[in-house]
N, C-alpha and C positions, 0 to 999 in steps of 0.2 A: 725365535724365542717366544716372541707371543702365540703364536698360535701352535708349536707343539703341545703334547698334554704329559711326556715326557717332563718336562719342566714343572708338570704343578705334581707329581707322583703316581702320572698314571701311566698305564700302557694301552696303545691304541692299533689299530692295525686295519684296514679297508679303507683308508681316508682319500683316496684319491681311484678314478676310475678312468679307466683308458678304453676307446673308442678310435673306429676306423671308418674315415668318410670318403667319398672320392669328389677330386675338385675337376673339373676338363678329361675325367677318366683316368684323373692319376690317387690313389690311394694316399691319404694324409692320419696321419696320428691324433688322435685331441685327446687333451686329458684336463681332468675339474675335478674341483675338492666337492667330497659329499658331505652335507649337512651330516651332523653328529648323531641326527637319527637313524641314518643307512649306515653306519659303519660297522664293517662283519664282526671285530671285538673290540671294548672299552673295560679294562678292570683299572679302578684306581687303588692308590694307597701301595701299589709294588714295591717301588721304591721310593726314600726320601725326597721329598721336591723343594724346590728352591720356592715356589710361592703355594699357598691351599688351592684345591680347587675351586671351593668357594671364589677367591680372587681371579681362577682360571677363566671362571664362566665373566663375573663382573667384564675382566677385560675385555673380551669375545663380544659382549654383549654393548660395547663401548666402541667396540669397532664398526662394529655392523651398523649400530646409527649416527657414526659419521661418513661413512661411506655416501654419499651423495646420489644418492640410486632412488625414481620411484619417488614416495611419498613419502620418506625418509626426512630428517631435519636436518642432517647433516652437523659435519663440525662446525663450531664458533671460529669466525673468521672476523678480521680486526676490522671493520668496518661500521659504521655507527648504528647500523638499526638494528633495533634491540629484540628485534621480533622476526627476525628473517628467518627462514623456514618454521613457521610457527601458525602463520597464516592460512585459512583456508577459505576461499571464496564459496557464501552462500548459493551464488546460483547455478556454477556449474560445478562445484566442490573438489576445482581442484588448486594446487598450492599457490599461494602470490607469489610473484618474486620484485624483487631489489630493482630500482634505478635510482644513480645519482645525474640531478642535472646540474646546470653552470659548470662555470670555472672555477670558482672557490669564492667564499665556502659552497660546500656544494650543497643540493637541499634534497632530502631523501622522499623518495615517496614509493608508495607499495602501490603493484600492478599487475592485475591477472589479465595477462595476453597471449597464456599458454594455448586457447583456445586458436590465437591468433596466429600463432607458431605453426600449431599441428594441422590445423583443419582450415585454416583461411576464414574463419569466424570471426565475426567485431569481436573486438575484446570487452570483455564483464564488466569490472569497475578497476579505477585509478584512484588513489586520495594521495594527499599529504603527508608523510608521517611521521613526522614533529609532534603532531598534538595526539595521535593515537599512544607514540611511545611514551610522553609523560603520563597519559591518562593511565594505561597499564603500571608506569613507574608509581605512580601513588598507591595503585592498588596493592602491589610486590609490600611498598615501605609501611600498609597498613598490615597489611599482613605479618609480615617479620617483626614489625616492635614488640609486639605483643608473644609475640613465639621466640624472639632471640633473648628478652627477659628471662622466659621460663626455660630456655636450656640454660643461660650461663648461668643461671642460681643451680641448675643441676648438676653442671662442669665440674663448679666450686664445691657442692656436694661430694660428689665421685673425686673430685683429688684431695680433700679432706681427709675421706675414706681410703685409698689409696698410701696417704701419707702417713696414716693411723695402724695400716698393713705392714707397710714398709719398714715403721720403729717398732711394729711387737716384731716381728721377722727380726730385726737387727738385735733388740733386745733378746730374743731366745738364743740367738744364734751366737753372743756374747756368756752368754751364761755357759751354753756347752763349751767354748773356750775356755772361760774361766775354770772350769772343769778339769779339762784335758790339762791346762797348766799346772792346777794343785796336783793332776797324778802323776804329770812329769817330772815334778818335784820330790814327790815323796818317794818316786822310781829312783832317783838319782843319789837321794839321800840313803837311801838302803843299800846301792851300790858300792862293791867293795873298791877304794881308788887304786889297789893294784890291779882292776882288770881295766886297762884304760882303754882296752877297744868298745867294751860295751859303757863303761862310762862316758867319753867322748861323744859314742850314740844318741845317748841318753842327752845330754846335756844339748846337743842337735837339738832335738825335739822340744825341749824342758823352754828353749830358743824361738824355736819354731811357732811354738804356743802363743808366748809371750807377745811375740812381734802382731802377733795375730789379733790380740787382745788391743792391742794399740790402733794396727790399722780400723777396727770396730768400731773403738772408743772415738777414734777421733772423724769417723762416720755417721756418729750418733749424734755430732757435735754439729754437725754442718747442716744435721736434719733437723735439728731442733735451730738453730742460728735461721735457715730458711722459712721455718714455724714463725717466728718471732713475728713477721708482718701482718698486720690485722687483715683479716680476710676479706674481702666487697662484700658490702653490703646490699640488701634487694635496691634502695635509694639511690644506692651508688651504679647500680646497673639499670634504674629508668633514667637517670643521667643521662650514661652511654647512648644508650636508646633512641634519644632524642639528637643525638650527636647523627644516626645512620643515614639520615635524609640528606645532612651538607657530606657526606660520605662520597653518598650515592649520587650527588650532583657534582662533586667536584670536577674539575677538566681533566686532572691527574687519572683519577680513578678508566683503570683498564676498560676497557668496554667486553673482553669475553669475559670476565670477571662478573661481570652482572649479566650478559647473557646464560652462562653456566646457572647464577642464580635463577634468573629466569626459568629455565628449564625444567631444572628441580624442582619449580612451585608449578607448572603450568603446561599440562600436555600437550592445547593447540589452542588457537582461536580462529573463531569463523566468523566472516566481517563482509559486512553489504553496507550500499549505499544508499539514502533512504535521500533523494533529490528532491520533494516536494518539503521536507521539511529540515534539511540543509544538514543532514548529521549524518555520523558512520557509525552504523548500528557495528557492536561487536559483542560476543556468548564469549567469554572463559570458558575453558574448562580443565578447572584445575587437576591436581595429580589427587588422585581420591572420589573423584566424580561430580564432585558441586561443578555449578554451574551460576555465572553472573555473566548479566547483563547490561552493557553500560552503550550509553547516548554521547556520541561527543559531538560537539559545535562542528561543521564543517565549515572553513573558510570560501567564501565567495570569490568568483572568477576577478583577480587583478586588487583582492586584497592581502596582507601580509602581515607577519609578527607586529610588523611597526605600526599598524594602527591603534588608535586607542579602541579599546573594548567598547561595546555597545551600549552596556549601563554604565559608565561614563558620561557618553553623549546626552544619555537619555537624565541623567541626574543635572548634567549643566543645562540643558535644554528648561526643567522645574527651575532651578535657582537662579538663572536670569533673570524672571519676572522680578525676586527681590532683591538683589545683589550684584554689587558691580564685579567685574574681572578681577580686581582682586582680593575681594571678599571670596568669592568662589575661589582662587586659587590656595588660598587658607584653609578653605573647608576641605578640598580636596586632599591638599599636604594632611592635616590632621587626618585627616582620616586614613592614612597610610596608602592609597594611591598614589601613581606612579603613568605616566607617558608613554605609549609604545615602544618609547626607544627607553623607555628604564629611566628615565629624567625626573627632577620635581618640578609640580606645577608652578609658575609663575603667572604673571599678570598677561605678559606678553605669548603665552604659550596658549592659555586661556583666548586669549583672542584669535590665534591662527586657527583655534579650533574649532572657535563658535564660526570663524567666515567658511571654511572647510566645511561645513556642514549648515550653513545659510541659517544662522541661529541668531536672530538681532539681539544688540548690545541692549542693557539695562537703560529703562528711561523712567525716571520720576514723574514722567505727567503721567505715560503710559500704564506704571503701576498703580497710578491712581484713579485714572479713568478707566481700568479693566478691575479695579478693587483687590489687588492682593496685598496681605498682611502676614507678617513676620508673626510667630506666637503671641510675642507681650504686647504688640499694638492689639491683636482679638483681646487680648485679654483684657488691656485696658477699655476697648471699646465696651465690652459685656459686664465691664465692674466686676471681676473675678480675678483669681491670682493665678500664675502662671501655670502651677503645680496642676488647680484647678481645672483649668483647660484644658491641659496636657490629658490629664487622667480620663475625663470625658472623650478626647478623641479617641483614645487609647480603647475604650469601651464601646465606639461606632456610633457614640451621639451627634458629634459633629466632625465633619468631612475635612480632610487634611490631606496634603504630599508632606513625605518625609524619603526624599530621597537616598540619603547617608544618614548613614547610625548616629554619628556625628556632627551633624549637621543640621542647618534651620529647619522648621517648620514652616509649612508654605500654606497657606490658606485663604479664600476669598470669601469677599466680603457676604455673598449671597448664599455659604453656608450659615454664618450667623443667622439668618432670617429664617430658617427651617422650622417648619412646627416640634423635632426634636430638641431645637438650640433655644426655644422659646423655654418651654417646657424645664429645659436644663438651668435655664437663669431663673425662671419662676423659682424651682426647689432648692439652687443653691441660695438666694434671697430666704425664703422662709424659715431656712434652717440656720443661718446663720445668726450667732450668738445663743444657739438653741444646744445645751451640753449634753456629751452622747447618753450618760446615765443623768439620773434623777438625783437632785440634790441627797436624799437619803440613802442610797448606794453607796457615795460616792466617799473614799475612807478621809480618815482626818490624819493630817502631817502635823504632830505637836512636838514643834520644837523646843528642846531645852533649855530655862533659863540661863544655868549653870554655863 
């Protein structure tokens, strides 16, 4: 049923060719379907078809790239990576394929060793691909918020319209009822009641009408009762929108369900490794012909999900100098960080961390014999106010870490002494008390006795 053309209204004829080979000197039959460009006739529209041809070909064409053949993508198969046949290795160009390793859970990683297989050649590159499929999965979720907005405001447009069709359609189509009733009526009325075969008829019909008008009316009634709910609004559909990302990560959510998405946005991707600078170079290229280019972090030999991130380390490493463990675990929690393992900072985590990474603990002599200062002690030091300070770093007059957005200012004492930080206290001194306009500029507030 899928592949005759019978089924979609056409007529076909040459679709298969036969052939005569000999195997050990014995004559053997072979026969194979010919592509739809060889075939001696093709007329559509013959007869009525059970699906368009339009759908004929879609299918045909649905088939052929799951077929696993070649360079092919093949069908979506229930397995977790989200990119499997989609891949194409930069350097020798041909497709990655899948391995799970462990026992469970298992951990995916993409591997072109086709080279490996056919020819006895090293294999190309191996990665991870955890972090390639999320990288791609934010790209997919930028992409569609912005395009799933603007169809459903279209959906809602087109069934509006739709429904607009629908009640003038019912409406006209009551009216000729209501028509055909008053003629059935006045047919019967003029009817003499001694001919009671054509009366009888008559009063059928006058019947018939009637009932017809009802079923309409009360048609009309269920279209307009299903009207009654206010229609989404655009707001109401960047809501949704913002909803498709805990969608798209849920554990529920099918995985060929978002590879199908996938595919629809995204012809193939070509992916190398780039070992001096630890990332996996990857080209989209989407369905339309753009092309992006994205860098992702590659994980180092005998590192894992569960470590903490790098600018982590690198932030506790600046806030030791002025803060004890668990000051810094405060800073961290506020600032919406989180643990390798997804945990929140404490005091005692904070310390596994800093010995894990040879990071000495907070010492008060130390921070004073190396001269680091929290913002308000500079500030207080220079006689200026927090704000003040603040703004001048901000400007690159005086030297600062600000490792979290959230989080202290770090500064040493030996930036204060810079001929910029002199300079900076020189003019904030001279100008203070000094008003931005001149006393005569400047308007008068005269309040009311009254």
């Amino acid at each position: 049923m899928l592949t005759n053309p019978a089924y979609a209204g056409a007529y076909a004829y040459g679709r298969t060719e036969h052939s005569i080979h000999y195997e050990q000197g014995q004559p053997r039959r072979r026969t194979r379907r010919k592509p739809s460009q060889q075939w001696w006739s093709l007329i559509r529209d013959t007869h009525e078809g059970y699906i368009s041809w339009k759908q004929f070909e879609e299918i045909q064409h649905m088939m052929t790239n799951n077929a696993h053949l070649g360079d092919r993508s093949g069908a979506v198969k229930r397995g977790s990576a989200l990119l499997a046949g989609l891949l194409r290795c930069r350097r020798c160009g041909r497709k990655l394929m899948v391995a799970y390793t462990g026992n469970g859970p298992f951990v995916l990683r993409y591997v072109c060793h086709r080279s490996a297989l056919d020819n006895g050649e090293p294999p190309c590159i191996t990665f991870a691909g955890l972090s390639l499929d999320e990288a791609i999965s934010r790209e997919i979720l930028t992409v569609l918020e912005p395009a799933a907005i603007e169809a459903a405001v279209l959906a809602t447009k087109q069934e509006t319209w739709q429904q607009d069709e629908i009640m003038a359609a019912l409406k006209t189509e009551l009216e000729a009822a209501q028509y055909s009733a008053r003629r059935a009526e006045k047919q019967y009325d003029t009817t003499d009641p001694d001919n009671r075969l054509v009366a009888s008829e008559l009063e059928r019909r006058w019947n018939d009408a009637l009932q017809k008008i009802q079923r309409l009316e009360m048609r009309i009634e269920e279209v307009v009762r299903d009207r009654q709910v206010a229609p989404v609004t655009r707001e109401e559909f960047e809501t949704l929108a913002g909803d498709l990302e805990a969608v798209w990560s849920h554990p529920e959510t099918d995985a060929r369900l978002k590879k199908r998405i996938v595919r629809t946005l995204i012809e193939e991707l070509v992916v190398d490794v780039d070992g001096q600078a630890g990332e996996i170079i990857a080209v989209i290229h989407w369905k339309g012909g753009v092309h992006t280019e994205l860098r992702i972090p590659r994980r180092r030999r005998g590192y894992s999900r569960a470590h903490t991130p790098k600018e982590i380390v690198d932030a506790v490493r600046v806030l030791v100098r002025i803060c004890s463990d668990e000051t810094i675990a405060g800073v961290l929690t506020r600032s919406g960080l989180v643990t390798g393992m997804g945990n929140r900072w404490t005091r005692e985590r904070v310390t596994s961390l800093r010995s894990h990474h040879g990071i000495p603990a907070y010492s008060d002599d130390r921070c004073k014999a190396e001269g680091w200062l929290t913002l308000t002690e500079a500030a207080h030091q220079l006689h200026v106010s927090g704000i003040t300070l603040r703004l001048a770093i901000e400007r690159g007059e005086i030297e600062a870490e600000h490792p979290l957005a959230n989080g202290p200012w770090v500064i040493n004492r030996r930036a204060l002494e810079t001929e910029k930080a002199v300079r900076f206290v020189e003019r904030t001194r001279t100008q203070r008390g000094r008003p931005a306009l001149a006393v005569s500029d400047q308007g008068i507030i005269d309040f009311s006795a009254t």
